[in-house]
C-alpha positions as MATLAB code, in Angstrom:
seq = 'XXXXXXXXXXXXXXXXXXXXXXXXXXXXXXXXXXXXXXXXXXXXXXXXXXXXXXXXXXXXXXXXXXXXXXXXXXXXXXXXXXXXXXXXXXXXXXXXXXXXXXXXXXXXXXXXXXXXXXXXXXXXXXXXXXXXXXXXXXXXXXXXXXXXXXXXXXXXXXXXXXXXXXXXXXXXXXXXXXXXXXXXXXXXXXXXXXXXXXXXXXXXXXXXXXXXXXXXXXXXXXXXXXXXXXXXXXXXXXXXXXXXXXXXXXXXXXXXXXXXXXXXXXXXXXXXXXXXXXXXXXXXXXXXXXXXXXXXXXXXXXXXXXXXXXXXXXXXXXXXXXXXXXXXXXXXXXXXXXXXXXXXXXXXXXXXXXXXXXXXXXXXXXXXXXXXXXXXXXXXXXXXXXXXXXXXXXXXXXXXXXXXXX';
ca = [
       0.000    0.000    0.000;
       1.268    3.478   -0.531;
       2.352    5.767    2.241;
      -0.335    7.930    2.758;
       0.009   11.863    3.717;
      -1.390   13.088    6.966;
      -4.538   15.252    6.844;
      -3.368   18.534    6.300;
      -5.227   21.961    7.150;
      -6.925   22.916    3.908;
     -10.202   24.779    4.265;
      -9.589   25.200    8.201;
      -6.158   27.119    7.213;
      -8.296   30.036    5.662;
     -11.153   29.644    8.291;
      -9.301   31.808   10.953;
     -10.625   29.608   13.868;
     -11.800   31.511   16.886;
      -8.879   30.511   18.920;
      -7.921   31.630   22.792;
      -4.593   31.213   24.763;
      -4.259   31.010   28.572;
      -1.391   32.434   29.627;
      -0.080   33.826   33.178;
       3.732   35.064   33.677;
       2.902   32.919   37.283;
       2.871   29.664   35.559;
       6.608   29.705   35.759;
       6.800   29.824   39.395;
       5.982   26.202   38.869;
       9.646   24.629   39.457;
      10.523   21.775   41.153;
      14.110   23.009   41.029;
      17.358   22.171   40.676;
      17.710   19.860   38.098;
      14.479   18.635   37.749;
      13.592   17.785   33.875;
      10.288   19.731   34.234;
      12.114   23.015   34.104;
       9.522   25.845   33.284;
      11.543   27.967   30.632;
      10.430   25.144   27.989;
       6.789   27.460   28.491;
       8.352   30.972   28.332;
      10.454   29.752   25.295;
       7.661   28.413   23.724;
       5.909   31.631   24.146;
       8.631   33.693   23.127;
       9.205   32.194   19.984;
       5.016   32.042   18.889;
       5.520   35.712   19.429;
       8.414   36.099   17.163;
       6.729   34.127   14.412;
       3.482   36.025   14.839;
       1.307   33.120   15.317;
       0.040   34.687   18.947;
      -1.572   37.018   16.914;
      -4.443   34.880   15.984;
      -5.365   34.546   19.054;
      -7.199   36.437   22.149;
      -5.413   35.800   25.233;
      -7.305   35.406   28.297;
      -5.345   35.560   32.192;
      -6.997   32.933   34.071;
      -8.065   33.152   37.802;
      -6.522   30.938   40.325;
      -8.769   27.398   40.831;
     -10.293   27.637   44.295;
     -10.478   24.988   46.513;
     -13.761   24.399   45.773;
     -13.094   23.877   42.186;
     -10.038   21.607   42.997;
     -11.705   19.650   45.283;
     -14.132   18.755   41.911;
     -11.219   16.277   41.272;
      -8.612   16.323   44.282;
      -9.569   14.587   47.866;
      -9.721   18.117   50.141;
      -7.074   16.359   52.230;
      -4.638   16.444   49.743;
      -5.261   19.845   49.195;
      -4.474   20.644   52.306;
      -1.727   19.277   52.474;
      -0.227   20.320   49.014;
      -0.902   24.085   50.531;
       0.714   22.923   53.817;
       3.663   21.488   52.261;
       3.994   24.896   49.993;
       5.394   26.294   53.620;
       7.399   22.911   54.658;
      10.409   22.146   51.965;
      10.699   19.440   54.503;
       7.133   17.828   54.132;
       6.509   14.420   52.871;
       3.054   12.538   52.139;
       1.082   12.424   49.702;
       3.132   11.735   46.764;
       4.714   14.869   47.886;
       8.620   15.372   48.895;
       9.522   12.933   46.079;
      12.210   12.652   43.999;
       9.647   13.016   41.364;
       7.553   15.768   43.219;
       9.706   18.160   45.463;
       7.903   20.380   47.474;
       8.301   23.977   46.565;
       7.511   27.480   48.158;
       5.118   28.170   44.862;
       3.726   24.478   44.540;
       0.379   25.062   45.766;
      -0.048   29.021   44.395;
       1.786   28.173   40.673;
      -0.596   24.832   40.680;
      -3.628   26.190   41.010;
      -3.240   29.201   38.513;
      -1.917   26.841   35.713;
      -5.425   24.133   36.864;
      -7.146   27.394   36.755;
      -6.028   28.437   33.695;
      -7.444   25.139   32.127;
     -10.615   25.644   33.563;
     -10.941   28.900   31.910;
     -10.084   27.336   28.899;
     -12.737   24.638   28.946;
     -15.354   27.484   30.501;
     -14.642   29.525   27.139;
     -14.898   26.596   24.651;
     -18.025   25.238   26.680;
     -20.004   28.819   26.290;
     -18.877   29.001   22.849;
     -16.701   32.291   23.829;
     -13.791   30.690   21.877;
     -13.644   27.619   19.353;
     -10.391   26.510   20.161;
      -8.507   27.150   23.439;
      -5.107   26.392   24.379;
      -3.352   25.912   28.087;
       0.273   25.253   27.212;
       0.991   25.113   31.170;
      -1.674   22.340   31.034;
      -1.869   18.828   30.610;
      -0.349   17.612   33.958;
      -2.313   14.456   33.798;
      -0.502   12.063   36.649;
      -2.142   13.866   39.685;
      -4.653   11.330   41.041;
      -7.004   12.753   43.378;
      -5.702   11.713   46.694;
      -1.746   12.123   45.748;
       1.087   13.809   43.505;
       2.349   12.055   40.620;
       4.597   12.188   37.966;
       5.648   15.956   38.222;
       1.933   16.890   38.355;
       0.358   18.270   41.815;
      -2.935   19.042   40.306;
      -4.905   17.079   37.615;
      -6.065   20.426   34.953;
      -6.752   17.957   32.655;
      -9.445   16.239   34.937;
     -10.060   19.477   35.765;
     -11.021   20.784   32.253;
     -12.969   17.360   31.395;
     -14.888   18.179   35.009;
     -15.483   22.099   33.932;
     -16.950   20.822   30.367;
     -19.459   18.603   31.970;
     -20.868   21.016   34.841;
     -20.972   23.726   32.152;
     -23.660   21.122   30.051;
     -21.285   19.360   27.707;
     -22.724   15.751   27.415;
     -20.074   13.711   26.143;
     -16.371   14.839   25.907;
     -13.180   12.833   24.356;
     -10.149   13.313   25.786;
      -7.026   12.378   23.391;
      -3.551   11.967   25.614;
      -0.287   12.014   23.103;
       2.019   12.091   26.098;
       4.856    9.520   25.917;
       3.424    8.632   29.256;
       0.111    6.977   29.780;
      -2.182    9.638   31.173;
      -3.244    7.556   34.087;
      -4.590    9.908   35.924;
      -7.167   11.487   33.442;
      -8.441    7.772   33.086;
      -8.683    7.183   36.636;
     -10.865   10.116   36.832;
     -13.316    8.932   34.525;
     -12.738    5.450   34.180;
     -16.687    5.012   35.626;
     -17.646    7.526   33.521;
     -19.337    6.647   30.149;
     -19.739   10.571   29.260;
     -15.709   10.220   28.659;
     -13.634    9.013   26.148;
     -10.203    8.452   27.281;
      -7.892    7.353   24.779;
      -4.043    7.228   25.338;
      -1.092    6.737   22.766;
       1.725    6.015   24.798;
       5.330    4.066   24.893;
       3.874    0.349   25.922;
       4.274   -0.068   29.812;
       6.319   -3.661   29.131;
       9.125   -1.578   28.816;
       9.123   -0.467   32.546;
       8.506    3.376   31.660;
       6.518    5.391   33.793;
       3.417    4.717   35.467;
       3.896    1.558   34.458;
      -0.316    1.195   33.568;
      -1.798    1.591   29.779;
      -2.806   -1.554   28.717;
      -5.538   -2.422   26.194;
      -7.300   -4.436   28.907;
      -7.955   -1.157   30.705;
     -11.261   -0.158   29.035;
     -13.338    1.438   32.042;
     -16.267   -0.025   34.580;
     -19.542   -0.450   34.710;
     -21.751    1.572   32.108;
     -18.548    2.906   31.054;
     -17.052   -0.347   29.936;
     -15.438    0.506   26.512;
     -14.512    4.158   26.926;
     -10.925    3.842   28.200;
      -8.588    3.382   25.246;
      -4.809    2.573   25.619;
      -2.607    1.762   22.064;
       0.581    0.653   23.853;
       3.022    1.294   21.485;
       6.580   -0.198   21.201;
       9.499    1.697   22.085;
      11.270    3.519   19.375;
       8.408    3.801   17.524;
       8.493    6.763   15.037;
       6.372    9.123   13.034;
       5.223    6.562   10.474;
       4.354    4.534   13.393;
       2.745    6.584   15.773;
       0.816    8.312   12.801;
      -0.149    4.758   11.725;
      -1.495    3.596   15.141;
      -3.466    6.971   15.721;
      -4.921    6.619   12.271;
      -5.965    2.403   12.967;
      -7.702    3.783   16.305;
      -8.632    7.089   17.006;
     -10.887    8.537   14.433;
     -13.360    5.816   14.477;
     -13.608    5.322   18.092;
     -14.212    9.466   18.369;
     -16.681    9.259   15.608;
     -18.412    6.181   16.884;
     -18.621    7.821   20.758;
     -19.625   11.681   18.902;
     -18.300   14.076   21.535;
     -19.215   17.371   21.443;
     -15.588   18.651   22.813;
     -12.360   17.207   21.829;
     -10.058   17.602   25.120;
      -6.097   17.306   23.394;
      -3.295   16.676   25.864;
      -0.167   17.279   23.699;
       2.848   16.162   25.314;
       5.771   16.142   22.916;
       7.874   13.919   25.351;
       7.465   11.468   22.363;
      10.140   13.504   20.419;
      13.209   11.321   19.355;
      15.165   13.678   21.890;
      13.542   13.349   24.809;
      15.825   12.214   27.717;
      12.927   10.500   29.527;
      11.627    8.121   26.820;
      11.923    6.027   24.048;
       9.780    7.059   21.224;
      11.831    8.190   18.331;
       9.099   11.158   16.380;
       9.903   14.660   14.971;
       8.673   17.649   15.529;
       7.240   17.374   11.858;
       5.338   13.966   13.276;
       3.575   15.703   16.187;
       3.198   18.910   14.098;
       1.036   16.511   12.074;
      -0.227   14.876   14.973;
      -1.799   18.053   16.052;
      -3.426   18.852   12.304;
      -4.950   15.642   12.401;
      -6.594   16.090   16.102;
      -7.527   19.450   14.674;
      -9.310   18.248   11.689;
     -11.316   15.643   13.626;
     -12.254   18.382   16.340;
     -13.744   20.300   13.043;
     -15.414   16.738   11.700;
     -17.170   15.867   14.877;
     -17.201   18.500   17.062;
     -17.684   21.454   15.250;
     -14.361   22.559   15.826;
     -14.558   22.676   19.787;
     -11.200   21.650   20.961;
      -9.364   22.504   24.026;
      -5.665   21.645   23.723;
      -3.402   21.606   26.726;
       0.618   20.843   26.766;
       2.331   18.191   29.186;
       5.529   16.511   29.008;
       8.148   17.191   27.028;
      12.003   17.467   28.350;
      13.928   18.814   25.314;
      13.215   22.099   26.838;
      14.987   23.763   24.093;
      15.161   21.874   21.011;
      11.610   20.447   20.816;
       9.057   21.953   23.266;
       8.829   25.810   21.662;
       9.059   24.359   18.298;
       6.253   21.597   19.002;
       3.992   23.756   20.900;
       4.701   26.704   18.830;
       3.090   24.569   15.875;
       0.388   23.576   18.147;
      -0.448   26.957   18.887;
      -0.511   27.636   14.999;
      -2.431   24.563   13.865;
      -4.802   25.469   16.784;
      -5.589   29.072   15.228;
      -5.965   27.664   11.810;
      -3.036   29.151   10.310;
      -0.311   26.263   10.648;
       3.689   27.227   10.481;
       5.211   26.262    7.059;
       7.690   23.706    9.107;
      10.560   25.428    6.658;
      10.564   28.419    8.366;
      13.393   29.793    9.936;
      13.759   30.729   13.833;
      14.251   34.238   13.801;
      18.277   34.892   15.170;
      16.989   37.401   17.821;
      14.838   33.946   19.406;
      18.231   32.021   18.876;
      20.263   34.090   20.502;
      18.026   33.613   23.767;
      17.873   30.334   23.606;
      21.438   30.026   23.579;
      21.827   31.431   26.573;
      20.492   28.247   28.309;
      23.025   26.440   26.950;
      22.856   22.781   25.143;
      25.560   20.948   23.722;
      23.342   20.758   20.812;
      22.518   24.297   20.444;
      19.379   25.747   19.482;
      17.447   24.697   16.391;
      17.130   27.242   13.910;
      14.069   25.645   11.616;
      10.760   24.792   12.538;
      11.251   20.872   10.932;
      13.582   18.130   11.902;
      13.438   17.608    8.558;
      11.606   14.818    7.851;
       8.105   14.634    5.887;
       5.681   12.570    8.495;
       3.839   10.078    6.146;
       2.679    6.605    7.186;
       1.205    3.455    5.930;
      -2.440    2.522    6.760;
      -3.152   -0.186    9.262;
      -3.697   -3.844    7.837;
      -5.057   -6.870   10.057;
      -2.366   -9.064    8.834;
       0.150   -6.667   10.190;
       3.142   -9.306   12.095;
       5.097   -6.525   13.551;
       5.389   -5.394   16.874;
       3.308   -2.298   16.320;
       0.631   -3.486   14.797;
       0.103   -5.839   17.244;
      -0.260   -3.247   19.237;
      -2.817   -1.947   17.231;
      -4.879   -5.256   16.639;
      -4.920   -5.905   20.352;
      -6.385   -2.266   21.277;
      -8.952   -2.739   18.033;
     -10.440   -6.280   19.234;
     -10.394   -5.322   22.649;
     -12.667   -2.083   21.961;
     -14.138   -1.647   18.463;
     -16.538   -4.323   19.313;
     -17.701   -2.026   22.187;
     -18.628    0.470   19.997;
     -20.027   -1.378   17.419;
     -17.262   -1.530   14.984;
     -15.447   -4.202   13.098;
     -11.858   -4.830   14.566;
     -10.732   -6.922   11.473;
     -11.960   -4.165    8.944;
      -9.306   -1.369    8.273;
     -12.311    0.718    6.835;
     -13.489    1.429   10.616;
];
């Protein structure tokens, strides 16, 4: 079969969607310090360099209020948020998932938390009263917090928080789409009772010990909800071609067969080839085309409500502002031609955090993201991966696991 492109922006690149940004200079007061991988200049670079190219432009950017307990304790046990505010004071506190190598406490944790899981609530309030289209949390997507404990890097759930905000504001049925290299645990433990949510997770395959160590087809929800968590486990150093080809085998008929009216996009780039904490091997031109290809199927069955929130991602220079930065285009309509150059003045600053690599200075890792379409008698590892996610839930949803058409 012939490689086959991925769904590019046509008519959507001249529609001009209504798009909205979150954004609060007090989202990088979240650092864990030191060392820690989840450093938060990947956020301020990102939004340095979406300014440089312009593409902030087309959109209206909104400063979110902080989440207040009350809102936080829609998702989070109120003991833990007491004592994630406790601990804020305590550098030498440790419960709760808290005072972790993973999770150090920090004088901000509580304050920079709740402003960035605020600032996803806004963004789901504006999408759910039709105030924006699109919106976009790049400080979002921390999707590990459970709701009695830190996880991951992530104190609160936004994510949950979003999915929770969508439903009280009258949204019926919402999808949730995690590209994280991690599984996004949390969100599904949030909702795995839930049959108003669609989880579905792409994520490196938990057989190779990567963290949380959960994500396997088997874990399709409870009760009524039985068929509405989706996990494609997907072998390590799997690439563009790969991930573009699982996504394609799963995702689209699943969302059209469970017709949300709000696509929820957690956008993780941590996937990147780069990435120091994983073993997928994409490009930024692969997740640039993962996020036209959420976009398009927010505008096919959702009328183009999409809220799109960031995550992990640990090539804080190289491959965060780039990948985000196209987000943040595709997301307003008006994609970045991926040949673009990085204008020298954006360069020059990210220099200054020095990388042995240096600084990219195009918006492509030059590669051109096409894949092959998913066949049953696939023998690889991958698809494997695939065929064991489609028998598991197509026939849930009424489709045909053995037919490539659904």
């Amino acid at each position: 079969m012939e490689p086959a492109e991925t769904p590019r922006l046509t008519s959507s690149g001249d529609r001009g969607c209504a798009a909205a940004m979150v954004w609060d200079d007090a989202f990088l007061e979240y650092d864990l310090g030191g060392r820690h991988p989840m450093h938060p200049v990947r956020w301020e670079l990102t939004r340095l360099l979406a300014g440089e190219l312009g593409v902030l432009d087309d959109f209206t950017l909104i400063r979110p209020s902080t989440a207040t307990r009350d809102v936080l304790c829609q998702v989070h046990d109120p003991d833990y948020v007491t004592a994630v505010i406790e601990a804020s004071g305590d550098p030498t506190y440790v419960g709760y998932g808290l005072g972790s190598t993973d999770n150090p406490v920090f004088p901000a944790m509580h304050a920079s938390a709740s402003i960035i899981a605020g600032g996803s609530v806004a963004a789901a309030e504006l999408v759910a009263t039709g105030e924006a289209q699109h919106a976009v949390n790049i400080a979002g997507g921390l999707h590990h917090a459970m709701h009695d404990c830190a996880s991951g890097f992530c104190i609160y759930n936004d994510a949950a928080l979003a999915v929770t905000t969508l439903l009280n504001r009258g949204v019926g049925r919402v999808a949730y789409l995690d590209f994280d290299v991690h599984h996004g645990d949390g969100v599904q433990a949030a909702f795995y009772d839930d049959p108003r949510v669609l989880t579905i997770s792409l994520h490196e395959s938990p057989t190779s010990l990567l963290f949380p160590g959960t994500g396997y087809p088997n874990e399709i929800g409870v009760g009524d909800a039985a068929g509405t968590a989706v996990n494609v486990a997907l072998p390590a150093q799997t690439d563009d071609a790969g991930w573009l080809r699982a996504f394609h085998a799963v995702v689209p008929a699943l969302v059209r067969a469970f017709a949300p009216e709000v696509l929820v996009v957690q956008c993780g780039c941590d996937s990147h080839r780069e990435d120091p904490l994983a073993d997928l091997a994409l490009t930024v031109d692969g997740q640039r085309a993962s996020y036209l290809a959420a976009h398009e199927l927010a505008h096919e069955v959702c009328e183009g409500r999409m809220l799109a929130l960031g995550g992990g991602g640990y090539g804080l220079v190289r491959v965060v502002p780039r990948a985000w930065t196209h987000l943040l285009a595709v997301t307003a309509g008006r994609p970045v031609d991926p040949r673009r150059e990085i204008p020298p003045s954006w360069v020059s600053l990210a220099e200054r955090v020095g990388l042995p690599l240096g600084p990219p200075t195009v918006m492509t890792d030059g590669v051109n993201p096409t894949y092959q379409a998913w066949q049953p008698d696939g023998a690889g590892p991958l698809d494997r991966a695939i065929a064991a996610t489609r028998a598991t839930l197509f026939p849930l949803h009424g489709l045909d696991p053995d037919d490539p058409r659904d």
